[in-house]
N, C-alpha and C positions, 0 to 999 in steps of 0.2 A: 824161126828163132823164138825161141821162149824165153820171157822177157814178164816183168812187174813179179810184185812181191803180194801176199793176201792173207787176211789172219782170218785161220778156223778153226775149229772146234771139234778134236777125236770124239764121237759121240761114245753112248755105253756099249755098241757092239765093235766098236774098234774100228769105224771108215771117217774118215776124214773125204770130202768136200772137193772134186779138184776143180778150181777156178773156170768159168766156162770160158773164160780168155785163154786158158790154155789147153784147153780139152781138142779142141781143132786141131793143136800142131801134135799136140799127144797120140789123138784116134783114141779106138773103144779098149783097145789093149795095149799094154806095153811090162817092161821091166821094170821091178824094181830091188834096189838093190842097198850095200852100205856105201855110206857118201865118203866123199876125204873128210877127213877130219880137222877142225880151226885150229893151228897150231896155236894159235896168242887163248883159247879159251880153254884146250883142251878139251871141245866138245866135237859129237859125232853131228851127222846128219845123217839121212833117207835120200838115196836120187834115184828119179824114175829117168829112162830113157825111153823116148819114142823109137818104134820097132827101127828105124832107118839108121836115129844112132846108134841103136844097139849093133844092128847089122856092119856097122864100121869098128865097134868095140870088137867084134867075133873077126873080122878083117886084120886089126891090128895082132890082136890075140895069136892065130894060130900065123904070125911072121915072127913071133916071137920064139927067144932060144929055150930050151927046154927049164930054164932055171930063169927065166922072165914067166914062164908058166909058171909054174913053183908059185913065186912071189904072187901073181894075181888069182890063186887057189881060192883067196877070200870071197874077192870080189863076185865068183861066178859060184861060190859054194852056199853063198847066201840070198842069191838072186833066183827070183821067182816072176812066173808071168801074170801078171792080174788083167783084171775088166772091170770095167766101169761098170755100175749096174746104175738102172734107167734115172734116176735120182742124178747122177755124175758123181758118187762116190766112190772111195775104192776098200777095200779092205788091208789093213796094215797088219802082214804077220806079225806073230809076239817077239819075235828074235830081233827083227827088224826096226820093231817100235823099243827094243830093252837096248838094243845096238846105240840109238840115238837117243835113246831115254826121254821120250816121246810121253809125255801123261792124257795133257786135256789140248793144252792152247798150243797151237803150232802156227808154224810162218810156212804158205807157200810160195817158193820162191823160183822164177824163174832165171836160169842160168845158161842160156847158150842151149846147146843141143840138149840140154837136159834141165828137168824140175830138179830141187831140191828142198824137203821137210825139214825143219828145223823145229825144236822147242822156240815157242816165241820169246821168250825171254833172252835165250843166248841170241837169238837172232838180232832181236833190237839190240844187245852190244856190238853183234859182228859189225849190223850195217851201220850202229854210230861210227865205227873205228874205220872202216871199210869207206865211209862217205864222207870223212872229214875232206876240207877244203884241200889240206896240204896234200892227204893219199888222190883225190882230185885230180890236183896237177899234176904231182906225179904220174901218174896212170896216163894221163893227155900227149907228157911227155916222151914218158915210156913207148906208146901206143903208135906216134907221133902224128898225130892229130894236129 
């Protein structure tokens, strides 16, 4: 499970840092691709998938009807394989980093089976709004915890 959230710094060749609390569940290679999008911000993100979830994404995928294809054309038309190089950085294509409008400061954030990049600034709105007390209980309730 990929899980904490960590603020880095896209350096001047365009790699960003991946946490080495999450490098383990990640491994040396994985996918990445465009994230959902915050509907209350209207911003993008970045999610990498470790190869295992991507291998349930590719699962889901080809059960899909020809016109659920269609629709996740993006998803897989923008996805690429990277690797960590010895450092634990990665390299963020430009499409990917203009997708989420990605500059310097970014939030990694782990989410369930997958990382997700964020601009840090819209991130620390998500996760105010996202970690307020009442969305909290909600969620405990929902969850039913």
């Amino acid at each position: 499970m990929l899980t904490g959230s960590y603020f880095h710094i896209i350096d001047s060749k365009n790699r960003v840092s991946i946490p080495s609390a999450l490098r383990q569940e990640l491994g040396e290679s994985f996918h990445v691709t465009v994230g959902f999008p915050n509907p209350d911000f209207k911003k993008n993100c970045i999610s990498i998938y470790p190869d295992k979830s991507w291998s349930k994404v590719e699962e889901r995928f080809d059960a899909m009807t020809r016109k659920g294809k269609i629709r996740m054309r993006p998803f897989f038309a923008h996805a690429r394989r990277l690797d960590l190089d010895d450092q634990g950085r990665v390299l963020l294509p430009q499409h990917i980093r203009e997708w989420a409008d990605l500059k310097k400061n970014v939030a990694v954030v782990g989410a369930g089976d997958n990382v997700e990049i964020w601009d840090a600034e819209v991130w620390e709105k998500i996760d105010a709004l996202e970690s307020s007390q009442e969305n909290i209980v909600a969620l405990y309730d929902e969850c039913d915890f």
